[in-house]
Backbone as JSON, one array per atom type, in Angstrom:
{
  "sequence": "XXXXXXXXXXXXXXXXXXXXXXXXXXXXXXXXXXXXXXXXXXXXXXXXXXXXXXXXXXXXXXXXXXXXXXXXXXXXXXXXXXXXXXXXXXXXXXXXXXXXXXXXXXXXXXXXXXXXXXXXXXXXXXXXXXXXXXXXXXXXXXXXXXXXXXXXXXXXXXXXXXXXXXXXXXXXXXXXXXXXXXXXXXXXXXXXXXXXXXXXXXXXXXXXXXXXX",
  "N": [[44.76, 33.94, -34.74], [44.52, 31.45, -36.46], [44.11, 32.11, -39.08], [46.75, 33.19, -39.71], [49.89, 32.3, -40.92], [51.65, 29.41, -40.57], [54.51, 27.57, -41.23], [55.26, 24.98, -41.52], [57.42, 24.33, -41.19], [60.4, 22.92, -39.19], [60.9, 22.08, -35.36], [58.76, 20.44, -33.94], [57.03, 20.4, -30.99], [56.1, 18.59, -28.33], [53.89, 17.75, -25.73], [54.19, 16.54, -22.88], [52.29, 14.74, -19.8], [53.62, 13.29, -17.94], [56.27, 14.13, -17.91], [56.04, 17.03, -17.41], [54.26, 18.18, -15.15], [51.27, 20.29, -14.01], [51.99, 22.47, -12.49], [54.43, 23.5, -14.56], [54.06, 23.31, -16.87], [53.33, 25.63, -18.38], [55.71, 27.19, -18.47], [58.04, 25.58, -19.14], [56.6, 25.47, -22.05], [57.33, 27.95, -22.57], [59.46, 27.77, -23.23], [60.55, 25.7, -24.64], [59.14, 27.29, -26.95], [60.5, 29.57, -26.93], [63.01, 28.46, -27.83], [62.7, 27.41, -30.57], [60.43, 26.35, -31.18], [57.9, 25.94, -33.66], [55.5, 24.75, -33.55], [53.66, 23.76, -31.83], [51.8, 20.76, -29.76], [48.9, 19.55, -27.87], [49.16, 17.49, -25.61], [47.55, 15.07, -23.39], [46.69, 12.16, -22.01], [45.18, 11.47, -20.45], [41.87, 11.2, -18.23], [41.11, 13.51, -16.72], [38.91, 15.97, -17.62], [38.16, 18.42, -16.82], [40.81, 19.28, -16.15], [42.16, 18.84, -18.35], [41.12, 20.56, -19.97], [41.64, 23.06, -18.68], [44.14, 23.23, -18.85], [44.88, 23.36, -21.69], [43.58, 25.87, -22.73], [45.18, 27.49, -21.14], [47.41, 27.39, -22.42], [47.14, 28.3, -25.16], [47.0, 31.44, -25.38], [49.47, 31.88, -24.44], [51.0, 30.8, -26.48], [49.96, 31.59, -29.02], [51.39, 34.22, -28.58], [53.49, 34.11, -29.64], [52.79, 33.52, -32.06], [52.64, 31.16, -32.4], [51.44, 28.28, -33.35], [48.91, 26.05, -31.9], [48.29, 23.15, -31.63], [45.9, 20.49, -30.59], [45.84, 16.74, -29.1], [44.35, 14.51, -30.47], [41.53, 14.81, -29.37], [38.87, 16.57, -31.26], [36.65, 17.77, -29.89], [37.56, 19.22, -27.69], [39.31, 20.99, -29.01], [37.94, 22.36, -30.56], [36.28, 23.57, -28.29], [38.21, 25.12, -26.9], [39.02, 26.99, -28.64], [41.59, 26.35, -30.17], [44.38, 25.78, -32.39], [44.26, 23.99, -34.11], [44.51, 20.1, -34.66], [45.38, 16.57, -33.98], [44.93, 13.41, -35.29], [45.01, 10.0, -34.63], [44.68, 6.95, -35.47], [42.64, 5.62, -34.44], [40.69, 7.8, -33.36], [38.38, 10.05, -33.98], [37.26, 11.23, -37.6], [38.98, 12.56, -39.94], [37.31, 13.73, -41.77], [34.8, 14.85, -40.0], [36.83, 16.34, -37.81], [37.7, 18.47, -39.76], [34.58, 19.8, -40.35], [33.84, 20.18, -37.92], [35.7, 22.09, -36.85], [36.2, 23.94, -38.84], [37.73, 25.66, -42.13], [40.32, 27.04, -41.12], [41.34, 25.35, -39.77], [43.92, 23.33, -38.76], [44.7, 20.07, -39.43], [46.11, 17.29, -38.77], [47.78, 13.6, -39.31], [48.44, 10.72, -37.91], [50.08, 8.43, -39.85], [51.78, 6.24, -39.07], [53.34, 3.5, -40.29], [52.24, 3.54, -42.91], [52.36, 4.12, -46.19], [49.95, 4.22, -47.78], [47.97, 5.53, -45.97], [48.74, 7.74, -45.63], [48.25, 8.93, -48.08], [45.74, 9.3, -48.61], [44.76, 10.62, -46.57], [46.26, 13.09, -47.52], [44.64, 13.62, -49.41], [42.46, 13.98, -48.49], [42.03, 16.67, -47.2], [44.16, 16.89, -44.82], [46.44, 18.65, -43.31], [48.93, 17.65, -42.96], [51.38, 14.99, -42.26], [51.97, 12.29, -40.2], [54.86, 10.27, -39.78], [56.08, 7.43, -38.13], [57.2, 5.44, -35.41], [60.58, 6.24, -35.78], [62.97, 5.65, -34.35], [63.92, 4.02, -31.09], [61.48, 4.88, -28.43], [61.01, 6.56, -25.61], [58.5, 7.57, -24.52], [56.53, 6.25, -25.92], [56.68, 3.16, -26.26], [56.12, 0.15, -27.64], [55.05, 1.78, -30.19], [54.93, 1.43, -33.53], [57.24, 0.49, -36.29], [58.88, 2.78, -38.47], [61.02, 3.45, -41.25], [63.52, 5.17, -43.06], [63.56, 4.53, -45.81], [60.72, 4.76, -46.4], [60.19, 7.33, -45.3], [61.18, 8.63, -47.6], [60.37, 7.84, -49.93], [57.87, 8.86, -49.82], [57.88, 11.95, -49.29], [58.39, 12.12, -52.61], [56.47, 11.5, -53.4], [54.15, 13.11, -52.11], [52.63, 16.34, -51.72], [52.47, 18.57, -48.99], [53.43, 19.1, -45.58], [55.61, 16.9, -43.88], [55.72, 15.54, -41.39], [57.72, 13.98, -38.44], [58.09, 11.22, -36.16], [59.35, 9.8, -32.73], [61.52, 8.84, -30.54], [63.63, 10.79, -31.64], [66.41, 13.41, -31.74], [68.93, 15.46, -31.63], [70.94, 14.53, -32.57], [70.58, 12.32, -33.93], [68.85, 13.22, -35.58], [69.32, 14.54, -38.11], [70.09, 13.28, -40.62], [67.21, 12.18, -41.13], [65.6, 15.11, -41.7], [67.07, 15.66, -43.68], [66.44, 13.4, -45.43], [63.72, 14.27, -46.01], [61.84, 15.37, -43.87], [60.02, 17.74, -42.91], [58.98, 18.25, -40.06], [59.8, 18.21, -37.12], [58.77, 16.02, -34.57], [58.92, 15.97, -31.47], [59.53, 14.85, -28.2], [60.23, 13.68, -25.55], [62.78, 14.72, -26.24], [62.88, 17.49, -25.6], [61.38, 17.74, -23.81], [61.6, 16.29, -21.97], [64.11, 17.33, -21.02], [66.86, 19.17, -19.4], [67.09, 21.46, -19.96], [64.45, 23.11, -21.75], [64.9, 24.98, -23.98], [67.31, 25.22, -24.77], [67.46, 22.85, -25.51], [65.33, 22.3, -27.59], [66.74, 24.54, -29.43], [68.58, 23.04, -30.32], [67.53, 21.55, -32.14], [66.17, 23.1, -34.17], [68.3, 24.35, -35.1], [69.17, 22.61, -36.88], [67.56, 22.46, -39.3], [68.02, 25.39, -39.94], [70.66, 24.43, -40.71], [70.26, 23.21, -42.91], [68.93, 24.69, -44.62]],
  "CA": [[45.89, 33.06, -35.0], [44.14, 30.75, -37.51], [44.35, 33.04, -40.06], [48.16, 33.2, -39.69], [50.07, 31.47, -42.11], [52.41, 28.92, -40.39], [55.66, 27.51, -41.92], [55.33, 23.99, -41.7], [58.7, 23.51, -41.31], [61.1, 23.22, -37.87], [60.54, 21.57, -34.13], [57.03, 20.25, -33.48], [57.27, 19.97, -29.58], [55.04, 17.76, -28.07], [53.42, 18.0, -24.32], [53.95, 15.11, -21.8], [52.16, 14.9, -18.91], [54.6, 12.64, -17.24], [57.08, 15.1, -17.79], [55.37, 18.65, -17.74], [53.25, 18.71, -14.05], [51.01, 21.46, -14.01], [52.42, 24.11, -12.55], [55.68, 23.75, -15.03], [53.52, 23.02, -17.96], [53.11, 27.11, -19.5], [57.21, 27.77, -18.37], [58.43, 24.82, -20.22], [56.39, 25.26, -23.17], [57.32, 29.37, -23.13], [61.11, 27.53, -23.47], [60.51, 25.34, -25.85], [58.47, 28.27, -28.42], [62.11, 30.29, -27.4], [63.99, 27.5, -28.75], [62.15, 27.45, -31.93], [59.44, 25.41, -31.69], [57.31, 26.28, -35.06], [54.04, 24.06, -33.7], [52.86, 22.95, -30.9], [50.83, 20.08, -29.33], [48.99, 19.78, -25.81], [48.91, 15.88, -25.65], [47.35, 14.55, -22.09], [46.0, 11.15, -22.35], [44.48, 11.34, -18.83], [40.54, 11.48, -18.14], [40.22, 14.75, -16.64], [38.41, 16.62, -18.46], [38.51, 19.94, -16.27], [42.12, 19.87, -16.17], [42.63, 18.83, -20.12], [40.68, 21.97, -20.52], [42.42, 24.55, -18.22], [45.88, 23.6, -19.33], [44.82, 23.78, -22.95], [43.33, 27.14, -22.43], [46.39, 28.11, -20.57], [48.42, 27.3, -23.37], [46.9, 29.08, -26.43], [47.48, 32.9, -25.41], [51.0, 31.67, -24.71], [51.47, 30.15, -27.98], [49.77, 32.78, -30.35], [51.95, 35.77, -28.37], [54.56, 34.42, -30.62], [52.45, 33.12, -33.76], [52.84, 29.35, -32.65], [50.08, 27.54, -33.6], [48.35, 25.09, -30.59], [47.44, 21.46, -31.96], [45.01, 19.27, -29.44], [46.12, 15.94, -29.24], [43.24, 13.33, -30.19], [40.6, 15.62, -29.16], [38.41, 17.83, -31.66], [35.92, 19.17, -29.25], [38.69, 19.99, -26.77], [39.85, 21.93, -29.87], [36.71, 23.37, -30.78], [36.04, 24.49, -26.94], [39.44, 26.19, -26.36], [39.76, 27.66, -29.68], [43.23, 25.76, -30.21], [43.74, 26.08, -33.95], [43.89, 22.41, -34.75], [43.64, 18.83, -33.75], [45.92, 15.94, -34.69], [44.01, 12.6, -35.25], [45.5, 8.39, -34.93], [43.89, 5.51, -36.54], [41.37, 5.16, -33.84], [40.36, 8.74, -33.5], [37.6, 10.63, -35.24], [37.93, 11.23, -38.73], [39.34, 14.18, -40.35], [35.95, 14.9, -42.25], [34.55, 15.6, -38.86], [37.2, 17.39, -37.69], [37.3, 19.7, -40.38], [33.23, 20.31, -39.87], [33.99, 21.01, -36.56], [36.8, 23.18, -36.74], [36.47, 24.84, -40.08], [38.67, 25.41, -43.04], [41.82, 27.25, -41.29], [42.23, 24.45, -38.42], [45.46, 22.8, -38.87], [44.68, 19.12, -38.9], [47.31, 16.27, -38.93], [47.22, 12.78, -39.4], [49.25, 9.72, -37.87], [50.61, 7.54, -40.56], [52.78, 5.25, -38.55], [54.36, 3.13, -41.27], [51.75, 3.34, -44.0], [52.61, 5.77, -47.65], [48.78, 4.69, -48.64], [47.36, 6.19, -45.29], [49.2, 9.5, -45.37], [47.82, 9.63, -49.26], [44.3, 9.18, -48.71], [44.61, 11.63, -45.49], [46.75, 14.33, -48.12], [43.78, 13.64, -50.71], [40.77, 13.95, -47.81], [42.65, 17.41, -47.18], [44.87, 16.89, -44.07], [47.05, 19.62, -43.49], [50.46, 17.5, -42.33], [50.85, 13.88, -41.85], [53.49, 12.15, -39.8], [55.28, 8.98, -40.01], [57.08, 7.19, -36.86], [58.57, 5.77, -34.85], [61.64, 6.24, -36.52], [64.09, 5.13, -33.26], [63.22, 3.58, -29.64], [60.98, 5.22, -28.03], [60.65, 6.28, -23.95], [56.71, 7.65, -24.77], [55.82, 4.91, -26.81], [57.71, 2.05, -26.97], [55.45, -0.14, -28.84], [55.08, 2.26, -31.43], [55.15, 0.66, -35.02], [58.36, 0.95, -36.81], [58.94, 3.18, -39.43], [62.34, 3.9, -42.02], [63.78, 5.93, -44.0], [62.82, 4.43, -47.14], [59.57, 4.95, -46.55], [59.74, 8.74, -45.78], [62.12, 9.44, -48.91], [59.14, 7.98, -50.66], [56.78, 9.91, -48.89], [58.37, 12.85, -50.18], [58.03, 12.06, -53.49], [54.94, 11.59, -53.88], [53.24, 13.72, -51.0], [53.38, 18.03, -51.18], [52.5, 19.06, -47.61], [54.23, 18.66, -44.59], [55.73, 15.5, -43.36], [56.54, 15.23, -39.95], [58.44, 12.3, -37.73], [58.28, 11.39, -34.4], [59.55, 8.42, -32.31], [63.22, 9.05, -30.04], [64.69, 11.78, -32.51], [67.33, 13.49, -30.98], [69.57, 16.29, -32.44], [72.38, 13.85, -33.21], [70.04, 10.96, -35.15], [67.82, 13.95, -36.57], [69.41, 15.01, -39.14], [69.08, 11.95, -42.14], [65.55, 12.37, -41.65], [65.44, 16.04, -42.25], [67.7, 15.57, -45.38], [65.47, 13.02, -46.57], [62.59, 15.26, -46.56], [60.57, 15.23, -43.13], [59.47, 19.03, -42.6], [58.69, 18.59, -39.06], [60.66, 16.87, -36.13], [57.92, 16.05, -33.46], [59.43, 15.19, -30.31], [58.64, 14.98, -26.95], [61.39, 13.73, -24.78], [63.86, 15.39, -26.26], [62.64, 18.88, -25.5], [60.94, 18.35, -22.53], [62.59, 15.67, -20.92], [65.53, 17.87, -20.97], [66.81, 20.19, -18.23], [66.84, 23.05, -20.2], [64.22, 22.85, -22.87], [64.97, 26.14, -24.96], [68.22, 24.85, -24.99], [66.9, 21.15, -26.41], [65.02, 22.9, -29.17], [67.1, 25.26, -29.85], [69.56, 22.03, -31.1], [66.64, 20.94, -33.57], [65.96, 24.43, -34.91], [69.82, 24.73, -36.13], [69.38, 21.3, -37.69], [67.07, 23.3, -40.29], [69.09, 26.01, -40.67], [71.85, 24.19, -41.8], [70.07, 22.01, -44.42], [68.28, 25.42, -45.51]],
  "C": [[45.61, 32.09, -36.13], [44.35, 30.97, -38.99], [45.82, 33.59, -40.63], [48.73, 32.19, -39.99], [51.49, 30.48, -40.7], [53.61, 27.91, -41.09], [55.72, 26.4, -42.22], [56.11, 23.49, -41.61], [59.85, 23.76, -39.74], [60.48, 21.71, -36.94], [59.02, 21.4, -33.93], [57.17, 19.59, -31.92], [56.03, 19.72, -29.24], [54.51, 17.47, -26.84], [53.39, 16.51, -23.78], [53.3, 15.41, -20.56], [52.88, 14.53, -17.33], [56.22, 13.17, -17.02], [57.15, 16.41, -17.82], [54.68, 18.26, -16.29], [52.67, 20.33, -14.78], [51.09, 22.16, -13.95], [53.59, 24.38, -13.33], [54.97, 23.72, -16.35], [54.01, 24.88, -18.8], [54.82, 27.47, -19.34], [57.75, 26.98, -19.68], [58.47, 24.82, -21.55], [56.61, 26.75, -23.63], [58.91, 28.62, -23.36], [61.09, 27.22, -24.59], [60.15, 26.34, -27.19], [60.42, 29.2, -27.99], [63.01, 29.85, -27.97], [63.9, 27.62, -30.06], [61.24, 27.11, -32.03], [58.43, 26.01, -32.63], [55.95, 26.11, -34.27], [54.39, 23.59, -32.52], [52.51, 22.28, -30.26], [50.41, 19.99, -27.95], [48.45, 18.42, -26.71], [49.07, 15.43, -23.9], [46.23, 13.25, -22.39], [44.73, 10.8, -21.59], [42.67, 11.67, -19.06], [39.73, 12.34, -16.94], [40.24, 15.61, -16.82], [38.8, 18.01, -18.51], [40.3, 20.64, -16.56], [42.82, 20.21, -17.87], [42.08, 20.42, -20.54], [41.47, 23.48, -20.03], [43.87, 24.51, -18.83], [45.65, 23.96, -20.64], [44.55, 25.28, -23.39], [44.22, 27.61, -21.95], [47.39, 27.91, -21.55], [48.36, 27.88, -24.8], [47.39, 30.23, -26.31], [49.0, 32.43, -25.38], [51.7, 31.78, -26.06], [51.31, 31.2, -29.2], [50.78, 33.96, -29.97], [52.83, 35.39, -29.28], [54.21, 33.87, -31.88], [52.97, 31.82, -33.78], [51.37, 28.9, -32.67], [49.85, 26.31, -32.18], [47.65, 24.09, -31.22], [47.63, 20.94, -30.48], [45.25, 17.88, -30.04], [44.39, 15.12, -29.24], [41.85, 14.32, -29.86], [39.86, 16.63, -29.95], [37.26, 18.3, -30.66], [36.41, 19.75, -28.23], [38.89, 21.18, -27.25], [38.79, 23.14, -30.09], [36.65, 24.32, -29.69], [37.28, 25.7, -26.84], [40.16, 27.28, -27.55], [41.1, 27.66, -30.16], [43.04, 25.96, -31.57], [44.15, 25.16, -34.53], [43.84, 21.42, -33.62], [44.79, 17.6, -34.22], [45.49, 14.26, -33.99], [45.3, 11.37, -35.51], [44.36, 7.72, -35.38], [42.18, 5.5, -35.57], [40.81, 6.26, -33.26], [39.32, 9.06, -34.48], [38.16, 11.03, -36.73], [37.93, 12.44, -39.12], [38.48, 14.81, -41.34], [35.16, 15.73, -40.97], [35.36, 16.56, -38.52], [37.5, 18.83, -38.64], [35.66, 20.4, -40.35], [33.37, 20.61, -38.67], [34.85, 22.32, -36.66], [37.0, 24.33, -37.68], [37.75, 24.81, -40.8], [40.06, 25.71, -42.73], [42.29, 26.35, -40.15], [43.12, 24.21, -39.37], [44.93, 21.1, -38.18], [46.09, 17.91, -39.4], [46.89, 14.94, -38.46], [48.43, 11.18, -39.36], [49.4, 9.01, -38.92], [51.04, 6.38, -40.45], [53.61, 4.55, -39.97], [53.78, 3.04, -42.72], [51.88, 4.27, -44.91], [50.44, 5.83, -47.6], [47.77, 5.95, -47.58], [47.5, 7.98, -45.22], [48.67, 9.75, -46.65], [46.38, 9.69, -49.25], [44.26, 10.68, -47.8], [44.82, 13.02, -46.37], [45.17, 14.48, -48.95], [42.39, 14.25, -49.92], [41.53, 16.26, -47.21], [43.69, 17.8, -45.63], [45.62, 18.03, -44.47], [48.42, 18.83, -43.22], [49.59, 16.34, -42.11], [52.17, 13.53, -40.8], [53.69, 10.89, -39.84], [55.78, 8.21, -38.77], [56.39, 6.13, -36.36], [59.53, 5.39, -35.56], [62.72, 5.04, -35.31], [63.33, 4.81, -31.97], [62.9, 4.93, -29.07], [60.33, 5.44, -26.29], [59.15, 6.71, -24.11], [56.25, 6.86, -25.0], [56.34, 3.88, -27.62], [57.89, 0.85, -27.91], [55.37, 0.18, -29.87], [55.59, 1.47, -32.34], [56.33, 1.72, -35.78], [58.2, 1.35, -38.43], [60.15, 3.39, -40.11], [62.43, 4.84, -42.93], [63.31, 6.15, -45.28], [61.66, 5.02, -47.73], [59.29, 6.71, -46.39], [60.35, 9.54, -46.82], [60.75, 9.13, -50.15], [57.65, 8.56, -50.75], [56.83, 11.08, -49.73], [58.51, 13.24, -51.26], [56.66, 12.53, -54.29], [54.03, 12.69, -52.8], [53.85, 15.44, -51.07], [52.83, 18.27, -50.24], [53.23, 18.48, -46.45], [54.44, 17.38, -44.14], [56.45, 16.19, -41.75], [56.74, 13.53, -39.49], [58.85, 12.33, -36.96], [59.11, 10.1, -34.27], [61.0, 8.96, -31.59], [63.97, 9.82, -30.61], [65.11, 12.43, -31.34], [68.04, 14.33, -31.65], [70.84, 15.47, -33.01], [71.55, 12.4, -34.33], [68.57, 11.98, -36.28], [67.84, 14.2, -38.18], [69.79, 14.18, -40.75], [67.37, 12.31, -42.45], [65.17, 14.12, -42.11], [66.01, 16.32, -43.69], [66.86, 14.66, -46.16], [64.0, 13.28, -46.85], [61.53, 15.31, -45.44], [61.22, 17.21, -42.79], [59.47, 19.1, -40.78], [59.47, 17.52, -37.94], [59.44, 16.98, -34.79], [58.91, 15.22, -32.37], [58.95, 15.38, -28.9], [59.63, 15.2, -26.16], [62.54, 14.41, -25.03], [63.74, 16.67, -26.2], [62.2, 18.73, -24.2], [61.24, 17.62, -21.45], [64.01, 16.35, -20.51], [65.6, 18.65, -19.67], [66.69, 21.49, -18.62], [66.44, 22.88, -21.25], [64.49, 23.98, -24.18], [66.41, 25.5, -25.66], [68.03, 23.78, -26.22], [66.44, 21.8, -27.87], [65.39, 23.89, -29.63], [67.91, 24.28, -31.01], [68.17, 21.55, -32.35], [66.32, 21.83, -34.24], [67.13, 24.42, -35.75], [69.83, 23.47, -37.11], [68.23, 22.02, -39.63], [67.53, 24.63, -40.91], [69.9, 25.74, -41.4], [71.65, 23.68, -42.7], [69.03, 23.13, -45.1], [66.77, 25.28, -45.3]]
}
């Protein structure tokens, strides 16, 4: 799967544990990849270990049967262990020279931004594969989250060629500004998997890329 070119562009669905239990975790996330989802993430904040590992492992064969890539939240030797084929790193995370020495050249690493251009340019320059920007809108995951605008990812875009993604409360009805002004990737969480029918949910953020091409 590493070796398989991914698109960079679509639904980046995002794993809750507070809304995924275990035994719904691999259904959910076979909905969401039917919806569209492009990418990925297993994101469990929790401290155990055993379990971070079996679900992650339970979620790769899933993911590659259809050529979705599996980013590990915060974790490169999670990544390393389960052969996930990246890692996506915040401020207070290891740094993405490590994780590339760990992981090698075709991981797929990505690199919080929150509201800063210079951080996502240093990250593009250190060779990040995808950065992301957010929170765009209120947030039920992370309500704290540091606020990000528009401005800032139209200028993003400018200056930055690889993927932008943008998280924070998107929603198929407040998505689509930010995909016109140039974010590649819609990471969301709640709105795919808080849903009742997530194929459904990301199916609505998939057509939002269709129509803008």
């Amino acid at each position: 799967m590493k070796n398989k070119p991914w698109s960079g562009r679509g639904l980046y669905a995002i794993t809750d544990r507070n809304l995924l239990p275990h035994d719904q975790l691999p259904r959910k996330v076979g909905e969401a990849i039917a919806g569209g989802a492009c990418l990925v993430q297993y994101r469990d904040k929790g401290s155990d270990e055993d379990r971070r590992r079996q679900e992650a492992s339970m979620l790769i064969p899933l993911c590659h049967r259809h050529a979705v890539p599996l980013i590990i939240n915060d974790d490169i030797d999670l990544a390393y262990e389960t052969g996930a084929d990246g890692v996506h790193l915040g401020i207070e995370d290891d740094s993405l020279e490590r994780a590339r020495a760990r992981l090698g050249n075709d991981a797929i690493i990505g690199v919080s931004c929150y509201n800063r251009l210079d951080r996502a340019i240093r990250a593009a320059d250190a060779g990040a594969d995808y950065v992301a920007f957010g929170r765009f809108f209120p947030s039920r995951t992370k309500p704290g989250a540091i606020q990000a605008d528009i401005g800032l990812l139209q200028e993003a875009r400018k200056r930055l060629s690889l993927p932008i993604a943008v998280i924070g409360g998107i929603s198929p009805e407040n998505a689509l500004p930010l995909v016109e002004a140039g974010a590649d990737l819609l990471a969301v969480i709640d709105g795919v998997f808080g849903q009742e029918d997530p194929r459904r949910a990301a199916g609505q953020f998939t057509r939002l890329f269709r129509e803008t091409g």
